[in-house]
C-alpha positions as CSV (number, residue, x, y, z in Angstrom):
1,X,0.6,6.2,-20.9
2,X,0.9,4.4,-17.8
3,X,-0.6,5.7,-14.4
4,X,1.8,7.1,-12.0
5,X,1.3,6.0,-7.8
6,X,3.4,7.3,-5.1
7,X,3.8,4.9,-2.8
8,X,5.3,6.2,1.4
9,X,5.9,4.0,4.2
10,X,8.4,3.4,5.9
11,X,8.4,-0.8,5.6
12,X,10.7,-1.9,3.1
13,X,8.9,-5.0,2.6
14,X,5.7,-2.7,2.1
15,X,7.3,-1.0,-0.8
16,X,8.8,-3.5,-2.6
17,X,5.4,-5.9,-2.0
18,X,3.2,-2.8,-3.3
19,X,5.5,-1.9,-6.0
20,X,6.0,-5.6,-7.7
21,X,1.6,-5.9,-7.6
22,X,1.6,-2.2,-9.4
23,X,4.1,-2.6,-11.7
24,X,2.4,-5.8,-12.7
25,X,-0.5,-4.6,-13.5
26,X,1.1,-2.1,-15.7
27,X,1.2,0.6,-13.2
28,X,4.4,3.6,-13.2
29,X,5.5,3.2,-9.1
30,X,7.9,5.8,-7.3
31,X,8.5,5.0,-3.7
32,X,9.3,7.1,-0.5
33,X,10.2,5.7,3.0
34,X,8.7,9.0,5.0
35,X,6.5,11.3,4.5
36,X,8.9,14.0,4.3
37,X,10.3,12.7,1.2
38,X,6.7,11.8,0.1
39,X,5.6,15.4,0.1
40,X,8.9,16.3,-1.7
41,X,8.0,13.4,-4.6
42,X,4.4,14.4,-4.7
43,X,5.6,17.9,-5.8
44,X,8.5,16.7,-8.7
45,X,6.6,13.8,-9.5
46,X,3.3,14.9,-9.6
47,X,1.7,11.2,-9.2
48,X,-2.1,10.6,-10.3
49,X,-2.5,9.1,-6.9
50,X,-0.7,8.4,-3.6
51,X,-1.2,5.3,-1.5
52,X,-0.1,6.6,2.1
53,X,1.2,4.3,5.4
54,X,-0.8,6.0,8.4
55,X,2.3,4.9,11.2
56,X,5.7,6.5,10.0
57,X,8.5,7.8,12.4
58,X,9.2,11.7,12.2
59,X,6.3,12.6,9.5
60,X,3.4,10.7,10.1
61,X,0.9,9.6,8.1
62,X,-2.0,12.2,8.7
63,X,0.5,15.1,9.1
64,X,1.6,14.0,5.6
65,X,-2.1,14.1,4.1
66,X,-2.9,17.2,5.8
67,X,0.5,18.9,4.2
68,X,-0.3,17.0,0.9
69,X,-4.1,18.5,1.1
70,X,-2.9,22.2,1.9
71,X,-0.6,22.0,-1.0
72,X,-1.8,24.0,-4.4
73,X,0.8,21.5,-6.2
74,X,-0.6,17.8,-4.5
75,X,-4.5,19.3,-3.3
76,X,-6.2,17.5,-6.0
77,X,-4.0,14.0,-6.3
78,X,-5.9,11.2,-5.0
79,X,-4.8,9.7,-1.4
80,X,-5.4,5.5,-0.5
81,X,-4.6,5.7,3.1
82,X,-3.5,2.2,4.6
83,X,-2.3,1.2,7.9
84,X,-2.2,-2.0,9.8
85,X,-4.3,-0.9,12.5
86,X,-8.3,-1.3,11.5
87,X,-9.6,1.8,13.4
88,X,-13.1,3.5,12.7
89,X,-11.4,6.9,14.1
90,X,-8.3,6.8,12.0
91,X,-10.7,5.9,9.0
92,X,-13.1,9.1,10.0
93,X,-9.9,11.3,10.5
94,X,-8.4,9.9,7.1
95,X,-11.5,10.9,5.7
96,X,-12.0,14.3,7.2
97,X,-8.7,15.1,5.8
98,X,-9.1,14.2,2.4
99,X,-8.3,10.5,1.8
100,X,-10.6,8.9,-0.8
101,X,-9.7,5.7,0.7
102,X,-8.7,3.8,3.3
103,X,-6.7,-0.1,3.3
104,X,-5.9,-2.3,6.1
105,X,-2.5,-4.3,6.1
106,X,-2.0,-6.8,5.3
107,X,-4.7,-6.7,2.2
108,X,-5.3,-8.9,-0.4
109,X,-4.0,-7.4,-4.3
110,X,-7.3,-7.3,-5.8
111,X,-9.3,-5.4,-3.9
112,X,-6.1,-2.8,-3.1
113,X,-6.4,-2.7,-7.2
114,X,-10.1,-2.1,-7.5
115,X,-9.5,0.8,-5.1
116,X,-6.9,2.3,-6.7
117,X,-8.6,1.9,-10.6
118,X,-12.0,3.3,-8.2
119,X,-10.2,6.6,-7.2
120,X,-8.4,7.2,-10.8
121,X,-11.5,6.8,-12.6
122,X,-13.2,9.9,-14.0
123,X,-15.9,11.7,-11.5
């Protein structure tokens, strides 16, 4: 069976972009434009890992992982965070907050794919 990834941001392009890459390399891909309706699709879907946009309008980014890491439901699920600004403190916060990962955008598909096949491997 197919893994599952949630991808959130709030870029169309992003989504659709992300989504083709995964689905070709035999990925299951549910999208969310916020992270409002992430933390909602996290909890129905239960995805075996998230890949998260740090800048979002209303909900962003690190509020979403912080709900997502308080949650009983979404605790465990693996987080990628990416975002298009390459900051040491975002990836320290993203870190400190649970992330296994961080990606800056724009990002080339194979590496994005080693980290994602990295964080669903087995411990």
């Amino acid at each position: 069976m197919a893994k599952k990834i949630l991808l959130i941001d709030d870029e169309r392009t992003m989504l659709f972009l992300g989504s083709s890459r995964l689905k070709k390399s035999g990925y299951d891909v549910i999208v969310a434009e916020n992270g409002a309706e992430g933390l909602v699709k996290a909890h129905s879907e239960r995805p075996d890992i998230i890949v998260l946009d740090l800048i979002m309008p209303e909900m962003g980014g690190f509020d979403t992982l912080k709900r997502l890491k308080e949650l009983n439901e979404t605790r465990d699920i693996p987080v990628i965070v990416c975002s298009a600004k390459d900051r040491p403190d975002d990836l320290t916060l993203a870190k400190e907050l649970g992330a296994v990962d961080y990606v800056v955008k724009p990002f080339e598909p194979i590496p994005f794919l080693e980290k994602i096949a990295k964080a669903l491997a087995p411990a």
